[in-house]
BAMIGU-174613 format. One record per residue: x, y, z of N, C-alpha, C, CB in turn; residue in three letters. Coordinates in pm, whole numbers, plus 50000, padded with zeros to 5 digits. Glycine has a CB too. Example, Ala and Ser with C-alpha at 12.3 -4.5 7.8 and 13.67 -1.06 7.14 Angstrom:
513194943150780512304955050780513204967050780511314955350905ALA512854977550708513674989450714512905000350787514084994050572SER
//
This chain:
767581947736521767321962136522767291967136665766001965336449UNK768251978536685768001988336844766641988236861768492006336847UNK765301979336928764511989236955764101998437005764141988336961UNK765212003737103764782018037143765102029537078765172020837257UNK765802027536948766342038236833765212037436782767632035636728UNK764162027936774763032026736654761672027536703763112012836573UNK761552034336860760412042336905760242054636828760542045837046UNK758802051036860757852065236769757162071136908756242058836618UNK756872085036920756292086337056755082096936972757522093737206UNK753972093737055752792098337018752002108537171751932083436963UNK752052120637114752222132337226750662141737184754052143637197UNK749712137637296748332141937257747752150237335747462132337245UNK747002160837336746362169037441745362177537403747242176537505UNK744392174337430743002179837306741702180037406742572165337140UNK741302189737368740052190637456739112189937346739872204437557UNK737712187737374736512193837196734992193437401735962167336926UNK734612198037299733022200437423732142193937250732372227737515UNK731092188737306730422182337255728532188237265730932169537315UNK727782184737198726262199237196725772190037334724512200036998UNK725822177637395725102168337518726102177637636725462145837510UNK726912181837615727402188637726729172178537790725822188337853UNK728782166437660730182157537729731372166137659730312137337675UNK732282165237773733532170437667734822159837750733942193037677UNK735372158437657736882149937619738302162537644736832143737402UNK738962158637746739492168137761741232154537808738462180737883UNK741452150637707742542139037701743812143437660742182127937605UNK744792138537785746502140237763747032128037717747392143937902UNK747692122437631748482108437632749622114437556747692093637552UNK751252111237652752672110337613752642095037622753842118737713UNK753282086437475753322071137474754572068237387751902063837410UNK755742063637425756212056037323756242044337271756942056837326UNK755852040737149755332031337045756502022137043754932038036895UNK756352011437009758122002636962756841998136859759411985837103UNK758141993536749757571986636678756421972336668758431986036642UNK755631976036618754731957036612753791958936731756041938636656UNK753991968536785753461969836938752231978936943754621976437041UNK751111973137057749581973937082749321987937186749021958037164UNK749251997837163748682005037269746802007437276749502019037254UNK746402002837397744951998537415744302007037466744711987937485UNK743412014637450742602025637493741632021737566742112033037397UNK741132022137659740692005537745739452021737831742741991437909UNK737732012937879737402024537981735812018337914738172045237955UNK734792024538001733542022038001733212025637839732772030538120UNK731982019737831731192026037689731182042037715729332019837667UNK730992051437591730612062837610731972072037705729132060837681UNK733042062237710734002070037804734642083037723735282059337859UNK734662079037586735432090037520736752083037433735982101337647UNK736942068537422738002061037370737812066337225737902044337393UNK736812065137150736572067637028737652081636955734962070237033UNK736822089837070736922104537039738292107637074735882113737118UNK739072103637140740412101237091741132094537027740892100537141UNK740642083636965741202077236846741092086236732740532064336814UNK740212094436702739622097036588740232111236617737972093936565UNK740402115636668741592127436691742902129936625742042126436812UNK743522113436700744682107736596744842105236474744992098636616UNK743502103536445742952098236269742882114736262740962085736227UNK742692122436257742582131836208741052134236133743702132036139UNK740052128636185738522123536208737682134336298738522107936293UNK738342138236391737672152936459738822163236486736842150136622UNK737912173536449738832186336506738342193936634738912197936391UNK739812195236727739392195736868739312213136876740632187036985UNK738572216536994738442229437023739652234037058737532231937113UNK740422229037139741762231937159742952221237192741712240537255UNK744142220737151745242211637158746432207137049744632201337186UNK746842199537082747862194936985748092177036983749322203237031UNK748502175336859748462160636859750022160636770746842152536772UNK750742152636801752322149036773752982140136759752982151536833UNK752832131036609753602120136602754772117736553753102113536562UNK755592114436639757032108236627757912124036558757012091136495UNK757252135236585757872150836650757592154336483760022152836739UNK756552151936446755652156636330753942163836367755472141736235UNK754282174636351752612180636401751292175336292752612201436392UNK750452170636321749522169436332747952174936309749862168136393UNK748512179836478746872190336489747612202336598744952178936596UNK747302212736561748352222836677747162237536648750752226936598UNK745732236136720744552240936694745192258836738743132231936797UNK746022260436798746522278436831747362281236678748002281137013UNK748252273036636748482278436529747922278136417749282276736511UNK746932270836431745572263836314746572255836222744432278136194UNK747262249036285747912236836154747292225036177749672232436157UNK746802217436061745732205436074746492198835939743722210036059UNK746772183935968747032178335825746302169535831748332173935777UNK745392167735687744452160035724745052144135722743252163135633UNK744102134935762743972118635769744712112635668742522113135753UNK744722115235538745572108035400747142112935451745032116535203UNK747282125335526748762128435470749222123235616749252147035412UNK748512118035735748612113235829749542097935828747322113535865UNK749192096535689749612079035640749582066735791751742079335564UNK747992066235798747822057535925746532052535823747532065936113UNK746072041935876745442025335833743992028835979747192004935884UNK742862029635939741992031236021740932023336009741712042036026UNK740522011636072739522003736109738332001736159739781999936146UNK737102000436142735962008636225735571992636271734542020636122UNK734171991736320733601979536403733171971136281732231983336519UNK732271985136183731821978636053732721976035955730901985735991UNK733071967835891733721968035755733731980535654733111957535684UNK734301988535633734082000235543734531995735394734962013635597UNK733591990135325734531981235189733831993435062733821957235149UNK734531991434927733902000234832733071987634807734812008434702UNK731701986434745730591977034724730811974734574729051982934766UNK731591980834513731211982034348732891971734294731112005634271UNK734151975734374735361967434414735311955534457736011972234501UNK736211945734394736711930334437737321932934567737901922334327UNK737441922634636738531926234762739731922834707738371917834909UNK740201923734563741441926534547741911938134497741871918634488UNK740601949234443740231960334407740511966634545738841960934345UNK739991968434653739301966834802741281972634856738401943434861UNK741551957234800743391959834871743721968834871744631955134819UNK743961968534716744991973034625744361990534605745051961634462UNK743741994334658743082010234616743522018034706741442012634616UNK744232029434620745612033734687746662028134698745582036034791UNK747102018034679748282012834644749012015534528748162001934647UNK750482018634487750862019234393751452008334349751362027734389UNK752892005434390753681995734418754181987834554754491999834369UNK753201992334621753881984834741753321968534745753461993434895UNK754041958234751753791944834763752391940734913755551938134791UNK751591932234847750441934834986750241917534976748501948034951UNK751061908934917750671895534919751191893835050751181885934804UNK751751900835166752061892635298751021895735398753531896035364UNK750821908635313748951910135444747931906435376748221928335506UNK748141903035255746731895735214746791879735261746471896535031UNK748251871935276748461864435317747981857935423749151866135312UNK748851861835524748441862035708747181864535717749161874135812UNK746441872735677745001877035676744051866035619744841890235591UNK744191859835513743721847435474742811853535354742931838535599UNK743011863635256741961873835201742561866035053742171894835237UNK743831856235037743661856034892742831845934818744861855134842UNK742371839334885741071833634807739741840934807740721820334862UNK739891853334811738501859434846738651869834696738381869135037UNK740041872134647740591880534557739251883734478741851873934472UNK738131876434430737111878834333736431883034339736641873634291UNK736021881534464734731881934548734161898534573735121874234705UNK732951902334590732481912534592732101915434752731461912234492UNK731791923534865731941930434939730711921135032731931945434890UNK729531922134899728201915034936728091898334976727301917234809UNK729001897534930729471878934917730311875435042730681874234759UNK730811885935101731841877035228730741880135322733741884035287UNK731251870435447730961868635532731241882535668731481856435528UNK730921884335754731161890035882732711891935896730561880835997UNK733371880535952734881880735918735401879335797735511872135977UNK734881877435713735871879435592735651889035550735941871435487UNK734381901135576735021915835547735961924735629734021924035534UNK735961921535764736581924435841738251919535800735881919835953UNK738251914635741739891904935714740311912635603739851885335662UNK739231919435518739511925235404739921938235444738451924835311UNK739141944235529739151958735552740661958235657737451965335636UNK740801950335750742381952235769743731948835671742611944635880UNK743471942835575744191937735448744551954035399743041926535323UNK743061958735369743501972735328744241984135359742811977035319UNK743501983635472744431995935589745981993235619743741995435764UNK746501976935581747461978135619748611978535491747481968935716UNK747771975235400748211973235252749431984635183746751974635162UNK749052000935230749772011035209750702009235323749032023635197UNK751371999935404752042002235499751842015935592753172001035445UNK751502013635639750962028035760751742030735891749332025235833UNK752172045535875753062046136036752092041236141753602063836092UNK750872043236150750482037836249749162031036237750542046336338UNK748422019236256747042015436265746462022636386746881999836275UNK745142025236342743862024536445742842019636439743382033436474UNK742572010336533741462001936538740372006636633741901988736574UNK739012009936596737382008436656736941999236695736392010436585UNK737241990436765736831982136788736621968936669735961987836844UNK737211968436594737091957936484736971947236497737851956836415UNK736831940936612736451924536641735141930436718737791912536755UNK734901930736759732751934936854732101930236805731741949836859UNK731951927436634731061924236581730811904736540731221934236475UNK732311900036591732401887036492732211875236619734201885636387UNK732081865836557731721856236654732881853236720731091844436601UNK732781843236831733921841836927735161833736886733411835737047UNK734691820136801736201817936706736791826036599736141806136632UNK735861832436521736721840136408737111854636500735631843736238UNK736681859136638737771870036712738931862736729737341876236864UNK738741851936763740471847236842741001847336763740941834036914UNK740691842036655741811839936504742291850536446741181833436374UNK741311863136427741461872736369742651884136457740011876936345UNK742481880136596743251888636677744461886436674742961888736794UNK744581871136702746081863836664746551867636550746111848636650UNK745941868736432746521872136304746791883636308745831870036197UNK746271898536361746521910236302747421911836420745301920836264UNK747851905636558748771904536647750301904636596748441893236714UNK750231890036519751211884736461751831889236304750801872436469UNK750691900236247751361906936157751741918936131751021905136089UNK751391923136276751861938036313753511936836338751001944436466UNK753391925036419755011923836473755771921836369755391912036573UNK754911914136259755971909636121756301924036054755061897735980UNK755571934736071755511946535984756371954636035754251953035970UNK756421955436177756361965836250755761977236287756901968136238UNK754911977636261753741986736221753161991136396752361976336104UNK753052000336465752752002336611751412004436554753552014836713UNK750471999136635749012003336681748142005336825748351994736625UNK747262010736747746592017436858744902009636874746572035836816UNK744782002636970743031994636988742042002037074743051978137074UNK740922006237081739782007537129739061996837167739182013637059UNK738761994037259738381983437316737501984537488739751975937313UNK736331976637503736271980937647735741964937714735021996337673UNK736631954637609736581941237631737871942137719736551931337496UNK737851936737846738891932637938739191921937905738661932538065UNK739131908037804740211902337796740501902137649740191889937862UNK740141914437575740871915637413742171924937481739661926437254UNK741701934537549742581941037590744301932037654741691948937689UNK743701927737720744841915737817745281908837667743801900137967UNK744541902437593745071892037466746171904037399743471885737326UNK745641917037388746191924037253747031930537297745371932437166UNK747361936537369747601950437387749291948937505745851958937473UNK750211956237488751251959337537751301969137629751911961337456UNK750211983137619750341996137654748881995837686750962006937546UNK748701999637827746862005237815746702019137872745611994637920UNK745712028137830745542043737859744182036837908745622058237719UNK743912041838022742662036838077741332052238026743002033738286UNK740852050637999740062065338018738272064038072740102074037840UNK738692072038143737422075338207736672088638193737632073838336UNK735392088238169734682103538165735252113838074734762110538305UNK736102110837987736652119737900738292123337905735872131137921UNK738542114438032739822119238040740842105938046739922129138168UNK742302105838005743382098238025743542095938156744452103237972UNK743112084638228742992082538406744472076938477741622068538446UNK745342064638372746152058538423746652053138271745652049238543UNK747912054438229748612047938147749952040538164748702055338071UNK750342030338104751352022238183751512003038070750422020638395UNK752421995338148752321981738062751091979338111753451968838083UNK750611968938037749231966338053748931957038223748761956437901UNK750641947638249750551940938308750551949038471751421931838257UNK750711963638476751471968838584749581975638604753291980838548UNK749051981238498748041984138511746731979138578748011985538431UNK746941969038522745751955538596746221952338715745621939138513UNK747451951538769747501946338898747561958138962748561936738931UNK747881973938932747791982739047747401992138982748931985639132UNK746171994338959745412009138916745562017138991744062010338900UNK745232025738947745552041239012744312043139073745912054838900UNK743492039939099741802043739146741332038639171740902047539100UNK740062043039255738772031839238737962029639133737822033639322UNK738472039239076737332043338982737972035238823737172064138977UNK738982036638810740132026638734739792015538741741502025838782UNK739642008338894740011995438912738541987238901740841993939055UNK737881996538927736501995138837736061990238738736142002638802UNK736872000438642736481999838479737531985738449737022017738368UNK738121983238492739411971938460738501958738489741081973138585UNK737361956138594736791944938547737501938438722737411938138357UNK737851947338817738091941838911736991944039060739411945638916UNK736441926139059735311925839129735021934339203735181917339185UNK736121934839351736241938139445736811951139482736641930039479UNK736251963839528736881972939565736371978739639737261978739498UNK736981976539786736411978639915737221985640015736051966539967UNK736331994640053736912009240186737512000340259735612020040303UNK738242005440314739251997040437740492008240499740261980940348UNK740512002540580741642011640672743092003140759740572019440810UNK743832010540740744972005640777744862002040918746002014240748UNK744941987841011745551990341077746661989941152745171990441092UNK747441983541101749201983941198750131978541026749451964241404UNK751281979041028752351972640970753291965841006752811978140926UNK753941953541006754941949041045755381936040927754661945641195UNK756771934640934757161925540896757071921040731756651918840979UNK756891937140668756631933840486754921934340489757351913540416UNK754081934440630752931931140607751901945040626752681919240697UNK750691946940557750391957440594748551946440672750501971840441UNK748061954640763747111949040795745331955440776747591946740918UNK745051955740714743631962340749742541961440752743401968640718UNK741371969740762739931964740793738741968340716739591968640917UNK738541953140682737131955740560736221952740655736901944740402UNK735011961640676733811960040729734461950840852732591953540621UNK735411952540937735371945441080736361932141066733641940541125UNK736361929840915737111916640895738831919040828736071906940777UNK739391916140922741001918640886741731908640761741911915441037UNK742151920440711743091912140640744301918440621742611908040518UNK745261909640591746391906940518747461908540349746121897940540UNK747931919140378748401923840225749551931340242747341933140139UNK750481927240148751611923940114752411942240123751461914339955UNK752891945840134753641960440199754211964740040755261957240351UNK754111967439975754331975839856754831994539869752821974239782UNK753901998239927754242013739927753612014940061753562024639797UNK754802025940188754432027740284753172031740337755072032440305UNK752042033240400750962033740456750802035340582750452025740430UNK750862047840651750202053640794749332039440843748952070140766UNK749072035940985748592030741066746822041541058749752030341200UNK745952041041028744432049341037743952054040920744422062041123UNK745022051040777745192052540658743792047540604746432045840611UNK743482054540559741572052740427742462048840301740162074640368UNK742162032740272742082027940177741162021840082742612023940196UNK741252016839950740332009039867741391995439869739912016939697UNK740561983539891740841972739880740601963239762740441969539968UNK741551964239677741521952839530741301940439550742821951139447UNK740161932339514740531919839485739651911139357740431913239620UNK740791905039267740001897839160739681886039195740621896639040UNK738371881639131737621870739138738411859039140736721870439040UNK739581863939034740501845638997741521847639096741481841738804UNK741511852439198742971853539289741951851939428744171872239273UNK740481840639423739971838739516740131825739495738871844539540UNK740431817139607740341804139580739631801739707741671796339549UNK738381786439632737661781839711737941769139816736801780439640UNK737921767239911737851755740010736761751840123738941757140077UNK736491738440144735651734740220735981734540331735231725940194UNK737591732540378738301743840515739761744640488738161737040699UNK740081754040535741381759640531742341749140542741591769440633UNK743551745640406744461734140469745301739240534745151725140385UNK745821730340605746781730640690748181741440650747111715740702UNK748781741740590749701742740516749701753540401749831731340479UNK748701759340394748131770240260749001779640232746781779140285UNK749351785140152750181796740133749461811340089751181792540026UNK748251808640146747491823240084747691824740269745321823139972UNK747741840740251747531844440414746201848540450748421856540463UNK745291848540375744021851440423742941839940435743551861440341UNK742661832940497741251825640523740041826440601741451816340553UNK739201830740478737881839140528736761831440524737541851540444UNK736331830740665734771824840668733551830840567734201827640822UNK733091821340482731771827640378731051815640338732301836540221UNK729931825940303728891817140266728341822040124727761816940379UNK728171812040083727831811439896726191818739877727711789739821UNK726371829339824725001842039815724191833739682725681863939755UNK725221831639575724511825339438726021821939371723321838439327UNK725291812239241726571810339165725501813339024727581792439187UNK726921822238929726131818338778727291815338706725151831338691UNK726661803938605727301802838499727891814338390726571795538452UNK729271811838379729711823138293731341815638150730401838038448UNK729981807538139730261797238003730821783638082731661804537871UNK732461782838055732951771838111733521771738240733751767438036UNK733181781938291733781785238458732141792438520735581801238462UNK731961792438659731201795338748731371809538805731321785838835UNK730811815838839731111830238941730591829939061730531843538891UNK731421830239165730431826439306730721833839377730491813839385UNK729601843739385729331858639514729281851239636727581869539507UNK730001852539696730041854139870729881860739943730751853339927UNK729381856540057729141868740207730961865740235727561860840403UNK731161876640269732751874940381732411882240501734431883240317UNK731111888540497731381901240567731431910640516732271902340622UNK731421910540395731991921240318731651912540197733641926640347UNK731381917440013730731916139903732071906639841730221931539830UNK732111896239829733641886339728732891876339633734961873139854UNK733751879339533733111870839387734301863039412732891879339202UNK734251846639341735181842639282734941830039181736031840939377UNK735981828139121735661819339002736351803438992736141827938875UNK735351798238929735681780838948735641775038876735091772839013UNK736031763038830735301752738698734061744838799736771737338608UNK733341740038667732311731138684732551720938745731811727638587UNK733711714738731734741700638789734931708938955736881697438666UNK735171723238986735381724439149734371723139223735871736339196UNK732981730739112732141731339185731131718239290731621737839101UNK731481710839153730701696539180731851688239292730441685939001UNK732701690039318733401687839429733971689939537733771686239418UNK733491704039520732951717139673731621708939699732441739939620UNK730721704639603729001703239617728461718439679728501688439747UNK728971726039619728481741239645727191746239588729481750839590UNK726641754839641725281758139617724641769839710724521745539634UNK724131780839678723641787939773723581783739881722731791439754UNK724161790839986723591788840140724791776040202721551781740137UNK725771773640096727071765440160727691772440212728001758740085UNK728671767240287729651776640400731251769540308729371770040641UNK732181777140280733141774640270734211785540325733121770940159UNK735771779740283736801792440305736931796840170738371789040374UNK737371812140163737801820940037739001822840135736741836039970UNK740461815840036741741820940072742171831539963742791809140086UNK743111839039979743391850739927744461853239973742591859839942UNK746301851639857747141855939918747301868939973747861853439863UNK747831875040015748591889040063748801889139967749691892240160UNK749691886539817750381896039729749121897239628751961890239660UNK748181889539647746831891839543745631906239570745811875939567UNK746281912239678745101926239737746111935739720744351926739927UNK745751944439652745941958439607745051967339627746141959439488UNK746481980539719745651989839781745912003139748745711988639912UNK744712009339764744642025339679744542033139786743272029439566UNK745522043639799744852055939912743782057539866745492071139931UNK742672060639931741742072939944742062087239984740852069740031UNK741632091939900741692107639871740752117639844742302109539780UNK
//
């Protein structure tokens, strides 16, 4: 199949004011391909919801329009509103929304006429549950049910609330992989809420970052994480490090500048004035630790530091450093014990040039 004949584009712009005084005032132009994840990604309370539920046709905005695949929607000046059923989209909340009095084959099949649902009851793992009452499954197995359902009427589009938050950490991985792998079988484009930075990274193709109510940075997910648009972005993305700095010279592909007195080294991407006010990116896993700089290293930065604390953060370590300046970075248990690291050690933090990403200030 062409997939670029078989994009759907989803064209949003809605403001609503809210009685706390927050108001959501969100633009998103996105085109969908089939099977494919667009991730609504941003702090708690950012406003992800309240634009999902826009799309669901779940709130009505004070002013805007919402436009899928060049079908109106919501178009609040001409007062045309169609509601959520004629929307034909599959909507998922955190909780299981099951009927209590329905089998989960009742559960499926409600609203269904003829459409065949043994391949999402399948993949989903819901047909041995066919008997079973709402009260009787488990955490994930209502959750398995309630996407069984939503997807059961075939739906132009899913939306998901966060529908994994609630389940433990093996039945998320499984459950993600599965509704991953049967979106693509469907084709079915969706849309995730999420303000987990690595469901997002696992799921998602497309991320709309939002902040404070508004659409901040949208893009592949992979272009997003490595070069946000902000500080304030690069923030919410779960990236340790983001530090004032100033340009000072360029040469040679290289740009040079200064965190708190300590120079570094980063890779020439987009031109930059010599006195230039920047924010300096750097993630924790693009720090690597040494007891001294080898000979031979291919990171261009090697920075004198000393180990502030380490905490455990399950099967890997997090270790805040002095540089001079505030640096996290991350290790296994196997590095640590062979650094013999511990508060108040001195090691190097290398850091290539192409691993620091830089933001004008503005």
């Amino acid at each position: 199949m062409d997939q670029s004949a078989a994009l759907t584009t989803l064209r949003l712009d809605v403001a609503q004011r809210f009685a706390s005084g927050f108001t959501v005032d969100a633009a998103l132009d996105v085109a969908l391909a089939p099977g494919s994840m667009l991730v609504l990604f941003g702090p708690s309370a950012a406003g992800k919801t309240t634009v999902l539920r826009h799309v669901a046709g779940l709130e009505r905005a004070d002013r805007g329009t919402v436009v899928f695949d060049g079908e109106v929607w919501c178009d609040v000046t001409r007062k045309l509103w169609l509601p959520t059923q004629r929307r034909r989209v599959g909507v998922v909340f955190q909780q299981p929304t099951l009927f209590p009095h329905l089998t989960v084959r009742d559960n499926i099949r409600y609203g269904v006429s003829s459409t065949p649902v043994a391949e999402v009851a399948g993949v989903l793992g819901t047909l041995d549950l066919e008997n079973r009452y709402p009260r009787e499954l488990s955490g994930g197995e209502a959750q398995r049910v309630a996407l069984a359902r939503a997807l059961a009427p075939r739906p132009r589009l899913l939306l998901l609330d966060e529908p994994f938050a609630a389940l433990d950490a093996p039945t998320r991985l499984r459950l993600r992989r599965d509704v991953r792998g049967l979106l693509q079988a469907l084709g079915t484009p969706a849309i995730l809420v999420t303000h987990d930075r690595t469901e997002a990274l696992a799921m998602g193709d497309t991320i709309a970052v939002v902040i404070g109510g508004r659409v901040r940075q949208v893009g592949p997910i992979a272009d997003v994480f490595s070069r946000p648009g902000g500080a304030d972005v690069a923030a919410s993305l779960g990236i340790e490090a983001v530090l004032p700095a100033r340009v000072r010279r360029t040469s040679d592909g290289l740009i040079e500048i200064d965190v708190d007195h300590v120079p570094l080294h980063v890779a020439e991407r987009d031109a930059l004035a010599p006195g230039s006010d920047v924010y300096a990116c750097i993630r924790a896993e693009d720090v690597t630790l040494e007891t001294r700089a080898a000979a031979h290293a291919s990171a261009r930065n090697h920075l004198a530091a000393r180990v502030v604390s380490i905490t455990s953060e399950g099967p890997i370590d997090r270790v805040a450093l002095d540089c001079g300046f505030p640096l996290d970075a991350l290790i296994t248990r196997r590095s640590r014990d062979e650094l013999q690291l511990g508060p108040g050690a001195y090691v190097t933090a290398a850091i290539k040039a192409t691993s620091v990403h830089l933001i004008p200030r503005v």
